[in-house]
C-alpha positions in Angstrom: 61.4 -68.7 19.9 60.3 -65.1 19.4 60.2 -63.5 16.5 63.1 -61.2 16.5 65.6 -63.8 18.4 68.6 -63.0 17.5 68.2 -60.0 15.7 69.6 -56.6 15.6 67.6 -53.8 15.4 69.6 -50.2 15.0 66.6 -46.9 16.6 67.6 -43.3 15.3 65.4 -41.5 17.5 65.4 -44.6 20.2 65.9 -42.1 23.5 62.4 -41.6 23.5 58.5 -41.6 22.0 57.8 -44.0 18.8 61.4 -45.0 19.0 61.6 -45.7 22.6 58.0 -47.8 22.7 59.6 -49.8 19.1 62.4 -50.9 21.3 60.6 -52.6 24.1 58.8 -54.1 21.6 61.7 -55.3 19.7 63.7 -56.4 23.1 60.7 -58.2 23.6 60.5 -60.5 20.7 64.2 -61.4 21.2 66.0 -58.7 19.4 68.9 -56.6 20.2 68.8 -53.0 19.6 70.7 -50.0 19.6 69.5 -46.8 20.4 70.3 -43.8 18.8 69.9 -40.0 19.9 71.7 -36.8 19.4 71.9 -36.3 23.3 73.6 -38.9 25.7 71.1 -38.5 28.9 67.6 -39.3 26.7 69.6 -42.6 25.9 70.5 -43.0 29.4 67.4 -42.4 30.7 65.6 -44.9 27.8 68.3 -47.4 29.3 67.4 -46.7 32.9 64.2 -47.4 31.6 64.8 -50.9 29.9 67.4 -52.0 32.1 65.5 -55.6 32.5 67.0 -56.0 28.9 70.8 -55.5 30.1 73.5 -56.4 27.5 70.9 -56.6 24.8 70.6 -52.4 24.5 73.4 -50.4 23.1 73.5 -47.3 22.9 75.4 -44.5 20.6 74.9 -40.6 21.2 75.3 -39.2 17.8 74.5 -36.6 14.8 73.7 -38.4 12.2 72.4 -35.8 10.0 76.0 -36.0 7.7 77.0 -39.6 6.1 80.1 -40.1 7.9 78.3 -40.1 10.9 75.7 -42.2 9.7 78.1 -44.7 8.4 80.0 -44.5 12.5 76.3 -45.2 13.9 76.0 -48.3 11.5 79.4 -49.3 12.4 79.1 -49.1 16.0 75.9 -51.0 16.0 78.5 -53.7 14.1 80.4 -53.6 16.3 78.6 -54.2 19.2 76.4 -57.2 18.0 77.5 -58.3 14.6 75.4 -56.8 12.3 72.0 -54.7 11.5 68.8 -56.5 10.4 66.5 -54.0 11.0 66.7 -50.3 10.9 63.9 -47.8 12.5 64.2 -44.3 12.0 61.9 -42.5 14.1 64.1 -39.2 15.0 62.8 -35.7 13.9 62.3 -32.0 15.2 59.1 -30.6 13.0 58.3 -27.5 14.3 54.3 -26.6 13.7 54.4 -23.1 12.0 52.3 -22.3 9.2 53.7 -23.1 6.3 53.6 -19.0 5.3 55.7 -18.4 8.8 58.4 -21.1 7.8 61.6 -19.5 8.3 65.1 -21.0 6.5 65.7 -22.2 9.9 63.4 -24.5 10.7 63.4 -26.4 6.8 67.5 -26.4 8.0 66.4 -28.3 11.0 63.6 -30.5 9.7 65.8 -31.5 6.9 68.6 -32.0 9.7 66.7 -34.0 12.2 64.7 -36.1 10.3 65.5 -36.2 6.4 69.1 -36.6 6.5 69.3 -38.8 9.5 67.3 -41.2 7.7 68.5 -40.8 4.6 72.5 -41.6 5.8 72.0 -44.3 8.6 69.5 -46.2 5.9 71.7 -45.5 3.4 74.7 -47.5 5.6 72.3 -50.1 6.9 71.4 -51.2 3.7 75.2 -51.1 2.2 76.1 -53.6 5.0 72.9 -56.0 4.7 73.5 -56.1 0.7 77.0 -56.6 1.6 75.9 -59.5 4.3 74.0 -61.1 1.7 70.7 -61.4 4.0 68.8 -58.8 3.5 66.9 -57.1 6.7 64.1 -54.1 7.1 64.2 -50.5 7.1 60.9 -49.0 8.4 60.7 -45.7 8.8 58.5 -43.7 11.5 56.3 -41.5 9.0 52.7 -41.2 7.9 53.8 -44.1 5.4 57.4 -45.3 4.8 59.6 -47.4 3.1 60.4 -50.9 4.3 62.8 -52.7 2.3 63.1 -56.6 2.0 66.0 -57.0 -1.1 65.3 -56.5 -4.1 61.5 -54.8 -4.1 60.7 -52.5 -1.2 56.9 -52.3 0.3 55.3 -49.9 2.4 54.7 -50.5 5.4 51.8 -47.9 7.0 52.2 -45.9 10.4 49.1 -47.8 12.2 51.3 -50.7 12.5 53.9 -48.9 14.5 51.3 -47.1 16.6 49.5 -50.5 17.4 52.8 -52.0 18.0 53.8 -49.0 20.5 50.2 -49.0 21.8 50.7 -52.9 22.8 54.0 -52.0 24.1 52.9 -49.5 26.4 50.1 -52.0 27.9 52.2 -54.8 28.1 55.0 -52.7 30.2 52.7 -51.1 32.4 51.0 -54.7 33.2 54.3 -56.4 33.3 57.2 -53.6 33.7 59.9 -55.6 36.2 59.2 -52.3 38.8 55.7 -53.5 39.4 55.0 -56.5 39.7 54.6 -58.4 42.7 56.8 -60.5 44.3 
């Protein structure tokens, strides 16, 4: 048995980078996910792209920068396979202007794309675990973010998810269903 079997892991920011590499990863130690993006062809294309996994990847184009639409993402993800054990948010625009240069703009869409994206979906995630009565993960795709494991929450640093993504890019490119040989 793998170590995710049978568990359901919810991506914000799944169509692609961090978020796309944690999902192999995940659909590879068992898990479920669903993948989550504010445009509908990056998830289709990250399904395209881990179609070996068939029924196992959901996915759910979606805002979730307000709380209603982070509670729909949470629900949807219920919907589809039961619960949420583990949530990864890995979405976020951050523009690379000096800090002088920063207009209101781009704090509106840093605080849109990856603050309250994170904030709403964990927010759900962790209502419905508490509410399950089992607990589950939250990690968050940062320079160091929260993972919680009911009651006490530990961080968890980013090196873990790079080495994980790194491992997941060398095991698909070695073992990726398109190449191997028959």
């Amino acid at each position: 048995m793998t170590k995710f079997q049978d568990k359901v892991v919810l991506i914000t920011g799944g169509g692609g980078g961090i978020g796309k590499a944690a999902a192999r990863r995940f659909l590879e130690e068992g898990a479920s996910v669903v993948l989550n993006s504010r445009r509908q062809e990056v998830l289709d294309r990250a399904k395209d792209e881990l179609a070996a996994y068939g029924e196992r990847v959901g996915l759910v184009a979606a805002d979730a920068s307000n709380r209603p639409a982070g509670q729909e993402l949470v629900d949807q993800a219920v919907d589809a396979f039961g619960r949420v054990d583990v949530v990864v948010n890995s979405t976020g625009i951050f523009r690379v202007v000096p800090f002088l240069d920063q207009t209101e703009e781009h704090v509106e869409e840093a605080l849109d794309s990856i603050l309250r994206p994170t904030y709403y979906v964990t927010q759900a995630a962790v209502r419905q675990m508490v509410d399950r009565g089992e607990g589950g993960a939250v990690v968050t795709s940062a320079r160091c973010g929260p993972s919680t494991r009911s009651p006490r929450p530990r961080l968890v640093p980013i090196r873990r998810l790079r080495r994980a993504a790194t491992r997941s890019r060398r095991t698909s490119r070695s073992s990726s269903p398109r190449t191997r040989s028959a």
